[in-house]
DRENMARKE-277180 format. One record per residue (C-alpha): residue number from 1; y, x, z; chain; residue in three letters. Coordinates in nm, 4 decimals. Each point is the difference from the previous one (the first is absolute). Layout:
BEGIN
kollum i NUM | yy Y | xx X | zz Z | ch A | aa ALA
...
END
This chain:
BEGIN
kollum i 1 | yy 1.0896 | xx -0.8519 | zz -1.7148 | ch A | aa UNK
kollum i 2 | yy -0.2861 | xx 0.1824 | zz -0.1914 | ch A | aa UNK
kollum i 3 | yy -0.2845 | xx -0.1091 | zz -0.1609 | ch A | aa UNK
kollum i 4 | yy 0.0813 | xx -0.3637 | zz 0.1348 | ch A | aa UNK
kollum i 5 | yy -0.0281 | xx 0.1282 | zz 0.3885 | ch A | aa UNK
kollum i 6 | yy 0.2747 | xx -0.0278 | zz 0.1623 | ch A | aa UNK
kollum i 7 | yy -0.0322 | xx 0.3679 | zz 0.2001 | ch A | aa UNK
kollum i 8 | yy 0.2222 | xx 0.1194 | zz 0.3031 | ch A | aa UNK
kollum i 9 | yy -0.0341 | xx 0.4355 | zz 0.0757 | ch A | aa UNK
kollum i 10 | yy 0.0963 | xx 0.0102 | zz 0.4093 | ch A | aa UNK
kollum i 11 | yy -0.0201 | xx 0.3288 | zz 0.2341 | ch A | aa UNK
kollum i 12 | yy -0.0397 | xx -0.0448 | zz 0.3505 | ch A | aa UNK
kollum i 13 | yy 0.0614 | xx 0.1875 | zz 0.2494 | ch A | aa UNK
kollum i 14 | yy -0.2624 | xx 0.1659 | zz 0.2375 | ch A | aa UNK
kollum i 15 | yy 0.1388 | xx 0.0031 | zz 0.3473 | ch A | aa UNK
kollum i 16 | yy -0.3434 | xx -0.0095 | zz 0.1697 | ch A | aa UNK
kollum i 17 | yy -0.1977 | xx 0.2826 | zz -0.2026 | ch A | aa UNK
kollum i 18 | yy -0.2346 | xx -0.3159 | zz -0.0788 | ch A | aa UNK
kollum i 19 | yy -0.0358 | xx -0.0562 | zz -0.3550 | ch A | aa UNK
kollum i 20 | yy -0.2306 | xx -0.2573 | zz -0.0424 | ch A | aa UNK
kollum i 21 | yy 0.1736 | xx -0.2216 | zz 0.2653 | ch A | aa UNK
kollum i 22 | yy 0.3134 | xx 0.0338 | zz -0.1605 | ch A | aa UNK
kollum i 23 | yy -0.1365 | xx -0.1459 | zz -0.3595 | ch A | aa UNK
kollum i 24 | yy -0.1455 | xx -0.2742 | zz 0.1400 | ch A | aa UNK
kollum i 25 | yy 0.3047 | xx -0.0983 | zz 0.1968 | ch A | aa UNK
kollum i 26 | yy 0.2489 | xx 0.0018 | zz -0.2684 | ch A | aa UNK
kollum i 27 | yy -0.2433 | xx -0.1567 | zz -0.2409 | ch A | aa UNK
kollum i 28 | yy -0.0444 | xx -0.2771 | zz 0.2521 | ch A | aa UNK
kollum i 29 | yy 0.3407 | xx -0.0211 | zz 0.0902 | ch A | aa UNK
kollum i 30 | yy 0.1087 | xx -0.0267 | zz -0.3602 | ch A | aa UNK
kollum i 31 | yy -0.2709 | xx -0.2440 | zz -0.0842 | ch A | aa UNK
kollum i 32 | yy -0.2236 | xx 0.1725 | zz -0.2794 | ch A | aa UNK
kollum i 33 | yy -0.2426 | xx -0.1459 | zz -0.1832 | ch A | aa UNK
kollum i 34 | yy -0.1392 | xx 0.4011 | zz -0.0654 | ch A | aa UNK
kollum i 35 | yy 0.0045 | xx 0.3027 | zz 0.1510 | ch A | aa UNK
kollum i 36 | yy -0.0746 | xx 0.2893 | zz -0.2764 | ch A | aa UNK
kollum i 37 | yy -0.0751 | xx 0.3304 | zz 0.1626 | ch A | aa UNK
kollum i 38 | yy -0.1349 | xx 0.3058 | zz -0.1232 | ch A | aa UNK
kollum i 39 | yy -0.2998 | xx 0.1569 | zz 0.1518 | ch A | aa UNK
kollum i 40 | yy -0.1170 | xx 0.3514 | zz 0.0272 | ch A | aa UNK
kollum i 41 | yy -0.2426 | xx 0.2312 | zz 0.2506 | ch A | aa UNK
kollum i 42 | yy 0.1740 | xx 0.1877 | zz 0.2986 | ch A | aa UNK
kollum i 43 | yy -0.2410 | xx 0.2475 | zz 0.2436 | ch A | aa UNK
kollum i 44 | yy -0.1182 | xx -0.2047 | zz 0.3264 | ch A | aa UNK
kollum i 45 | yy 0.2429 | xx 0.2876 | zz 0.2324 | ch A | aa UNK
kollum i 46 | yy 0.3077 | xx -0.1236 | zz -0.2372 | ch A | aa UNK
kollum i 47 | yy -0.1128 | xx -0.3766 | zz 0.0403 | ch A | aa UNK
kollum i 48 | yy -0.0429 | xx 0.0524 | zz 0.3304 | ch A | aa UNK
kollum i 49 | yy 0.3583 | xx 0.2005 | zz 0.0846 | ch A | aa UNK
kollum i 50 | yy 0.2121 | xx -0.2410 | zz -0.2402 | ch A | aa UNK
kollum i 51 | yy -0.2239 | xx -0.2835 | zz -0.0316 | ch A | aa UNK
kollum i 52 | yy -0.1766 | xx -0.1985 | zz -0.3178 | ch A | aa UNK
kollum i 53 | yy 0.2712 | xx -0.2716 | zz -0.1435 | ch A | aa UNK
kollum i 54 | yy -0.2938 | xx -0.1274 | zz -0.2289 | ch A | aa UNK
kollum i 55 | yy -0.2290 | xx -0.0226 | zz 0.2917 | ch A | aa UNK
kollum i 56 | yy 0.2509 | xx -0.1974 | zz 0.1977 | ch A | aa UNK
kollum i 57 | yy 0.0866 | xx -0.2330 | zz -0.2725 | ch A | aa UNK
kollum i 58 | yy -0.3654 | xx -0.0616 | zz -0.1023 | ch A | aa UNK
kollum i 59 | yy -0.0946 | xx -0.0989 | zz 0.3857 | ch A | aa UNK
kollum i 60 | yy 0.3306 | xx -0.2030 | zz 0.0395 | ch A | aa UNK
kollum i 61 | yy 0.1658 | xx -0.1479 | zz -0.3021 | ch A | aa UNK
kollum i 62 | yy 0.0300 | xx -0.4011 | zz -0.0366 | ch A | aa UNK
kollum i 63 | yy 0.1200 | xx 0.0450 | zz -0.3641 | ch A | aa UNK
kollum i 64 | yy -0.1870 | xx 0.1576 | zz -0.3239 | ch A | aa UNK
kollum i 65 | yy 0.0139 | xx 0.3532 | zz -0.0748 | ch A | aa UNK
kollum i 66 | yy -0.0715 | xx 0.1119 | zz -0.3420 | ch A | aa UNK
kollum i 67 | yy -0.0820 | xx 0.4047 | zz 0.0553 | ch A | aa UNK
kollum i 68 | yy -0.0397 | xx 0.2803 | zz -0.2908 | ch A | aa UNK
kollum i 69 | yy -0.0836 | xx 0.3479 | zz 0.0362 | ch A | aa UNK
END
């Protein structure tokens, strides 16, 4: 517990290279309340050889995110 919240650290695996899939499957598979994510600028060529987790999650999630930069 800290700060009152009760806080769980988990790393998941990556089998299918998709990273914004992944986060919202174990976050609705474990039930969160909130997904916290950092956030930060890639090139469109990276984004569009490995893909855009944020931009996935944004169009898709069913649960709040809370984002920084």
């Amino acid at each position: 517990m800290r700060n009152e919240l009760l806080v769980e650290t988990r790393f998941l695996p990556n089998l299918h290279g998709q990273a914004g899939e992944a986060l919202l499957s174990a976050a609705v598979s474990l039930g969160c309340d909130l997904l916290v994510k950092g956030t930060y600028t890639q090139s469109r060529l990276r984004q569009f050889i490995f893909g855009a987790a944020t931009s996935h999650i944004l169009s898709n999630t069913a649960v709040p995110v809370l984002m920084a930069h």
